[in-house]
FITI-763180 format. One record per residue (C-alpha): residue number from 1; residue in three letters; x, z, y. Coordinates in nm, 4 decimals. Each point is the difference from the previous one (the first is absolute). Layout:
<recs>
<rec n="NUM" res="ala" u="X" w="Z" v="Y"/>
...
</recs>
This chain:
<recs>
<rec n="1" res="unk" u="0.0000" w="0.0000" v="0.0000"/>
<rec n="2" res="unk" u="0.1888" w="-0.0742" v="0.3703"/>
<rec n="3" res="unk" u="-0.0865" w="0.1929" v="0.2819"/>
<rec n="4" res="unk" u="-0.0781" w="-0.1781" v="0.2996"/>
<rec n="5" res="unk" u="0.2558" w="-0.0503" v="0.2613"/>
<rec n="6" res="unk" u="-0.1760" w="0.1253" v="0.2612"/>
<rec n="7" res="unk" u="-0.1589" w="0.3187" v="0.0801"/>
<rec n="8" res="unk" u="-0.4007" w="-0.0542" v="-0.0504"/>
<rec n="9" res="unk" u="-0.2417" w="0.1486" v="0.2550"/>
<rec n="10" res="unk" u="0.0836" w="0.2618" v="0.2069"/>
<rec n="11" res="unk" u="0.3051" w="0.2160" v="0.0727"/>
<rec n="12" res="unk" u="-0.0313" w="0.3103" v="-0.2190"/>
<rec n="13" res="unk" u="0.1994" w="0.3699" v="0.1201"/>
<rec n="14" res="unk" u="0.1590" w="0.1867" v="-0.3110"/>
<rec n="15" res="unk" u="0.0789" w="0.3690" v="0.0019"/>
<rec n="16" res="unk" u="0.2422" w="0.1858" v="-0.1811"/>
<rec n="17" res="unk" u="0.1561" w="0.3560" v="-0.0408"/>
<rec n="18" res="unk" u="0.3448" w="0.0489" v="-0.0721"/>
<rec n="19" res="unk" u="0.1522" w="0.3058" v="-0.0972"/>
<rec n="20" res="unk" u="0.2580" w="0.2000" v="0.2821"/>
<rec n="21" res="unk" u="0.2933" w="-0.1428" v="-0.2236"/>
<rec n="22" res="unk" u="-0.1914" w="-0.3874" v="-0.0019"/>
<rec n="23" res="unk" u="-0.0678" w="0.0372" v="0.3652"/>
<rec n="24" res="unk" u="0.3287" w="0.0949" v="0.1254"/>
<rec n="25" res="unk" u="0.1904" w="-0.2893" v="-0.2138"/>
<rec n="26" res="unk" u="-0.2259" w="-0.2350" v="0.1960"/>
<rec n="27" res="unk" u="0.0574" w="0.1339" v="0.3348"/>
<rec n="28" res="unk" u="0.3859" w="0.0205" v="-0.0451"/>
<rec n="29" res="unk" u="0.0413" w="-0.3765" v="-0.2110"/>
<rec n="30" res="unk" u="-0.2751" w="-0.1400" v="0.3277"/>
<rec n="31" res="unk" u="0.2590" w="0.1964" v="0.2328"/>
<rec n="32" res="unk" u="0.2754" w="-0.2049" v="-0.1360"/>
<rec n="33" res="unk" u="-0.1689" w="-0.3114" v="-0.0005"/>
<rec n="34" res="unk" u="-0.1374" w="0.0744" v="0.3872"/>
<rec n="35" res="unk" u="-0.3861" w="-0.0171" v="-0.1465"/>
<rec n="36" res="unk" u="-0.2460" w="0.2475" v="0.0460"/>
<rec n="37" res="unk" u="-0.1529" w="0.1651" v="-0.3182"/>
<rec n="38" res="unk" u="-0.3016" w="-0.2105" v="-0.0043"/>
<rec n="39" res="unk" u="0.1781" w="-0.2918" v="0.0615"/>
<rec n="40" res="unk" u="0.2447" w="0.0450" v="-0.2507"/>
<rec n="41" res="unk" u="-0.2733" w="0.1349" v="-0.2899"/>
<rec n="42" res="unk" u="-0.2275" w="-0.3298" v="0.1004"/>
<rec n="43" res="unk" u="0.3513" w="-0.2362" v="-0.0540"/>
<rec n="44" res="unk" u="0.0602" w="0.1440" v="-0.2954"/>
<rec n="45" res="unk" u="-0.2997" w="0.0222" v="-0.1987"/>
<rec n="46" res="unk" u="-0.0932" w="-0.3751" v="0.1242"/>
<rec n="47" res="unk" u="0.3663" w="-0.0924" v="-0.1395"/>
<rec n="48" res="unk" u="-0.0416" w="0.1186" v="-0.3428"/>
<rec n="49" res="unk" u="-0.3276" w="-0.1340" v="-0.0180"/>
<rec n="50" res="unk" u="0.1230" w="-0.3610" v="0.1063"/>
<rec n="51" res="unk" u="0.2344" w="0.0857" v="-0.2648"/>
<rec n="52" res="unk" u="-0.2032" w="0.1201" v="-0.2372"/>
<rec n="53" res="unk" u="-0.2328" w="-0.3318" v="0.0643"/>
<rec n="54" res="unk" u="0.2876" w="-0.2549" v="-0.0054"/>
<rec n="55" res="unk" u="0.1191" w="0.1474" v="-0.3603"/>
<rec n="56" res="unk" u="-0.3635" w="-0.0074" v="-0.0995"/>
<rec n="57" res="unk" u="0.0023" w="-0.4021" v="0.0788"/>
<rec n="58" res="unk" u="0.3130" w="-0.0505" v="-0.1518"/>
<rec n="59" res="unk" u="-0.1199" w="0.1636" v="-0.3608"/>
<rec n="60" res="unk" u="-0.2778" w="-0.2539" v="0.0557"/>
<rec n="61" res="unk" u="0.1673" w="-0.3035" v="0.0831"/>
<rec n="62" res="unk" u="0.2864" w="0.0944" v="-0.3042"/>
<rec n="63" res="unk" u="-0.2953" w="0.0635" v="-0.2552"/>
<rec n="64" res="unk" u="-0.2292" w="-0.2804" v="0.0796"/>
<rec n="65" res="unk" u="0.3154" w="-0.2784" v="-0.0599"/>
<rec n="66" res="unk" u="0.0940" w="0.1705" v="-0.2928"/>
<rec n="67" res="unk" u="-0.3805" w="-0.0478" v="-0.0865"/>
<rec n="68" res="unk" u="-0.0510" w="0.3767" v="-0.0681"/>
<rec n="69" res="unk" u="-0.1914" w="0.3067" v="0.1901"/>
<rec n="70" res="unk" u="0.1824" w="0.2216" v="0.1827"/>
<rec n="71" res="unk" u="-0.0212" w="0.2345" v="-0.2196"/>
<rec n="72" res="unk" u="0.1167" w="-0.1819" v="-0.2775"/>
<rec n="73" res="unk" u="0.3145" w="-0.1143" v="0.2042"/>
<rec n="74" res="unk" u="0.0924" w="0.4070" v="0.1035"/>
<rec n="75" res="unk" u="-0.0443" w="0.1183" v="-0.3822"/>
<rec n="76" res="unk" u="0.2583" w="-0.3418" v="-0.0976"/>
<rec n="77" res="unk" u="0.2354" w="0.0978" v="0.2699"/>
<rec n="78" res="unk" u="0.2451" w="0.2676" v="0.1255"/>
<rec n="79" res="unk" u="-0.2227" w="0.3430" v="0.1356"/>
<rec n="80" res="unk" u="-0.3362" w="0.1073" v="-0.1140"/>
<rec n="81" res="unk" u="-0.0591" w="0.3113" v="0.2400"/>
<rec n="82" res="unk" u="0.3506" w="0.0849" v="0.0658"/>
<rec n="83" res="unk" u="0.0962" w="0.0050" v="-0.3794"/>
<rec n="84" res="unk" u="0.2493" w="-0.2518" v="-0.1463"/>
</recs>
């Protein structure tokens, strides 16, 4: 299944709590990089979920020319949830 490229309908506003230890790693790694905290927690999470998305199509795209399902090509190859 692909996602679509683009977000569909409107803009949506996540919250999250982090622990003391969670929320001063972010403040001091957004320091470094001169973001501010929201900033830096809305660049990350959309960068692993690009990430996440672009692996996603690439199973896809590997799997359907080797004429398989995804899941068929993941059990055939390397990792199955972390385990060789």
């Amino acid at each position: 299944m692909q996602m679509p490229a683009e977000p569909v309908g409107q803009p949506q506003e996540f919250f999250a709590e982090f622990t003391p230890v969670e929320q001063d790693a972010i403040v001091a790694h957004a320091s470094v990089l001169g973001l501010a905290p929201d900033e830096y927690v809305r660049q990350t999470a959309a960068e692993r979920a690009l990430n996440w998305q672009r692996e996603h199509d690439a199973f896809h795209t590997l799997a359907q020319r080797q004429g398989r399902t995804v899941e068929e090509t993941v059990h055939r190859g390397i990792l199955t949830d972390n385990n060789l």
